[in-house]
C-alpha positions as CSV (number, residue, x, y, z in Angstrom):
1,X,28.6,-166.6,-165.2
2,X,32.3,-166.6,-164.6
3,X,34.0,-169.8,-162.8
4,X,35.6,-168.1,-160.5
5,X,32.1,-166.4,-159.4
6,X,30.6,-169.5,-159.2
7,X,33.1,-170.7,-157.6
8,X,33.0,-168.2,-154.8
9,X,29.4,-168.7,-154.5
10,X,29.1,-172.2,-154.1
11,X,28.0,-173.0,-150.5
12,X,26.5,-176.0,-148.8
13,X,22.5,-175.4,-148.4
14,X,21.0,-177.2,-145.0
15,X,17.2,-176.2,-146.1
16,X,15.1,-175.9,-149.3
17,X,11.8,-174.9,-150.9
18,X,9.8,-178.0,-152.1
19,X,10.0,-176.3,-155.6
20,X,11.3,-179.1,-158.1
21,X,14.3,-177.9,-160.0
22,X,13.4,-177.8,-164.1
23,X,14.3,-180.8,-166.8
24,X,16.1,-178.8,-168.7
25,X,18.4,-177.4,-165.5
26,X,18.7,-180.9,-164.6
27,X,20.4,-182.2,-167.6
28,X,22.6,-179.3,-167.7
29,X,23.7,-180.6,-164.3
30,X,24.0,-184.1,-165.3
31,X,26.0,-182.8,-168.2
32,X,28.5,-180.9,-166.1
33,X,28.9,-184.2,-164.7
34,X,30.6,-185.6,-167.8
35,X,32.8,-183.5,-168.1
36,X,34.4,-184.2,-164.8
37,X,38.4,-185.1,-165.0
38,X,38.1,-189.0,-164.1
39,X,40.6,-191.3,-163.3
40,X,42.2,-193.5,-166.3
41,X,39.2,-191.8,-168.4
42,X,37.2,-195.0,-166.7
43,X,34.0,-193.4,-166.7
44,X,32.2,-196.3,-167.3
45,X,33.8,-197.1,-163.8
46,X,30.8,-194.4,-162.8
47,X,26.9,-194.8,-162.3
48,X,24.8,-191.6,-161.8
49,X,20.8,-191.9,-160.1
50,X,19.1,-189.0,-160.0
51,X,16.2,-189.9,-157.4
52,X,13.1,-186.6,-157.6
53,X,10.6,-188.5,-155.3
54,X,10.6,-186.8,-152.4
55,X,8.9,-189.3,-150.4
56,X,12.1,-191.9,-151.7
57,X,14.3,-189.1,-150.7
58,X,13.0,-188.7,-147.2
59,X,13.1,-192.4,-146.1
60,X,16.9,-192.7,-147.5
61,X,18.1,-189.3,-145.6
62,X,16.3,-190.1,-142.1
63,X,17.4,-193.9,-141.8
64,X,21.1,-192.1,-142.5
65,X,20.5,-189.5,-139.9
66,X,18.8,-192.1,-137.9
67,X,22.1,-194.1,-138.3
68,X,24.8,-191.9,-137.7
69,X,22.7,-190.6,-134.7
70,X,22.8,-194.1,-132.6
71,X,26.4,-193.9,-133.9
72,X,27.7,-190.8,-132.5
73,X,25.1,-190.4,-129.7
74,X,23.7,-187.8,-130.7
75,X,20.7,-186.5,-132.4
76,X,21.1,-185.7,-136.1
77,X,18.7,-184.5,-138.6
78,X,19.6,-184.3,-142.5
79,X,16.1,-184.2,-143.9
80,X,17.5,-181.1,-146.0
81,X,14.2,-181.5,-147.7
82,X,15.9,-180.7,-151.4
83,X,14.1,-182.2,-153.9
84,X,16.7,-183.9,-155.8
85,X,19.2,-186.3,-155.1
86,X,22.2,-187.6,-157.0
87,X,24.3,-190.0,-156.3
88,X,27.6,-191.8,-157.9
89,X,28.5,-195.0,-157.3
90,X,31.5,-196.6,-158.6
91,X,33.0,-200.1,-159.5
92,X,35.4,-201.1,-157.1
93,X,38.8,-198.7,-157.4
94,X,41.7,-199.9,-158.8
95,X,43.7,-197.6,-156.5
96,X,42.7,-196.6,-153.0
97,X,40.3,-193.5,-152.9
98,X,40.3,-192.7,-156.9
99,X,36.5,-193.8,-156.2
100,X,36.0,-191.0,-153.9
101,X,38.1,-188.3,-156.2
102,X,36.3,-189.3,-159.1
103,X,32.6,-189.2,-157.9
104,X,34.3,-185.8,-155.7
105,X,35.0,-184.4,-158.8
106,X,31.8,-185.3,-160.9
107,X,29.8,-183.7,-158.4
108,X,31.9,-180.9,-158.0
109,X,31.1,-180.0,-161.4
110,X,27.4,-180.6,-160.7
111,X,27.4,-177.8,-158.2
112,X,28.8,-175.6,-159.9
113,X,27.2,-175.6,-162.8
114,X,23.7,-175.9,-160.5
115,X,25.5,-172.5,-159.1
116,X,25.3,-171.2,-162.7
117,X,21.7,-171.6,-163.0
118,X,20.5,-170.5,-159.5
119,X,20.2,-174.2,-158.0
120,X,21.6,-174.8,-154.7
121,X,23.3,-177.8,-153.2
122,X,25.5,-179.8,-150.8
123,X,27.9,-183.2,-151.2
124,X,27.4,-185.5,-148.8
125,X,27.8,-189.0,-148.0
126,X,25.3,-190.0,-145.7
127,X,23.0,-191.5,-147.7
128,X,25.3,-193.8,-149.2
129,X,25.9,-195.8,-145.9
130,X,21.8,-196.6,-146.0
131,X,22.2,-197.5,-149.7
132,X,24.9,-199.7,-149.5
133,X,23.5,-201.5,-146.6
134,X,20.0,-202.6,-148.1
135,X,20.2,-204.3,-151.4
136,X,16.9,-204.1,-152.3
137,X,16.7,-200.0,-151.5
138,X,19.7,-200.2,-153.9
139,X,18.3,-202.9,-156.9
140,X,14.9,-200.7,-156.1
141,X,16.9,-197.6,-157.5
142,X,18.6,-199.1,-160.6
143,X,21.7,-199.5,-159.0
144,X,23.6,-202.0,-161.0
145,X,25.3,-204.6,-158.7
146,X,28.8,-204.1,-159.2
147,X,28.6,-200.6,-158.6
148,X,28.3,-199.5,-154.8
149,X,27.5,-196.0,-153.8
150,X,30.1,-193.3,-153.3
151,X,29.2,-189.5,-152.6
152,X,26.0,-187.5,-152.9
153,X,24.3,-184.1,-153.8
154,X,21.5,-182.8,-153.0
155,X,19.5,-179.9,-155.3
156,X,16.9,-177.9,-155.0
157,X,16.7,-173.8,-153.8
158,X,17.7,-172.5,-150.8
159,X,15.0,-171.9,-148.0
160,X,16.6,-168.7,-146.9
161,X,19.9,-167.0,-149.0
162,X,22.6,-167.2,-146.2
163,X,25.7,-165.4,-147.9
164,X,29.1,-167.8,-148.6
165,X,31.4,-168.1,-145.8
166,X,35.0,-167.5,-146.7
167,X,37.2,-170.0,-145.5
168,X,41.2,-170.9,-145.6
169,X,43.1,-173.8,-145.7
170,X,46.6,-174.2,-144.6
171,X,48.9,-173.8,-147.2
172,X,52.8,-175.0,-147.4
173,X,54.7,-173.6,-150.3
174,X,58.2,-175.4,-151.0
């Protein structure tokens, strides 16, 4: 498949099949991640867990909903129920927000290249809050200490196929 195509099909998915998403897709997905631009080539500023139990993935995503829901008020459900979820954590930045673009851009690359082999996804953040907030969740998923959770995707297939929305950004050409 063509970048650009992939590109332009990339979408965030809200609900999936239970179906488990293959080894070998998988580590074409982790793969992609590698080759992600990263700050100061500090990828060993970078930790990747790949969590496939379900029943892990469901506790972390409903205490996050559970959390930002007393937050804002209001109720929230992210129990997507994708079967796979990555997550980047990163040492602490040696500039403000290069941990964000750098886990941004390692997942980026994720998606696209889960695009590429029919795997659908969405970057998030919720579950990071969760993660961050309970040591032993984190020691519990390999976590080394001095890394702390950034973003997150989750994998899996698509429930139902909804068609890409096209969107726009402002743009200010000098």
């Amino acid at each position: 498949m063509e970048t650009l195509k992939s590109i332009s099909l990339r979408k965030s998915v809200r609900s999936y099949k239970p179906e488990q998403i293959s080894d070998a897709v998988l580590e074409n997905i982790i793969n992609a991640g590698f080759k992600a631009p990263v700050a100061s080539s500090k990828y060993d500023s970078l930790h990747i867990t790949v969590i496939q139990n379900t029943e892990i993935i469901k506790k972390i995503v409903v205490s996050a909903a559970d959390m930002a829901s007393k937050t804002i008020n209001k109720k929230i459900d992210w129990d997507f129920g994708a079967p796979t979820l990555i997550i980047v954590s990163s040492t602490p930045a040696t500039m403000p927000g290069i941990e964000f673009a750098n886990a941004a851009c390692v997942l980026e690359n994720m998606v696209l290249a889960g695009i590429d082999q029919k795997v659908d996804s969405i970057i998030w953040g919720g579950p990071t809050i969760i993660i961050k907030q309970d040591a032993e969740l984190k020691k519990s998923l390999g976590i080394p200490d001095e890394f702390s959770p950034v973003l997150c995707a989750s994998f899996g297939y698509a429930a139902d196929y909804e068609e890409p929305k096209e969107h726009t950004i402002s743009v200010n050409r000098i």
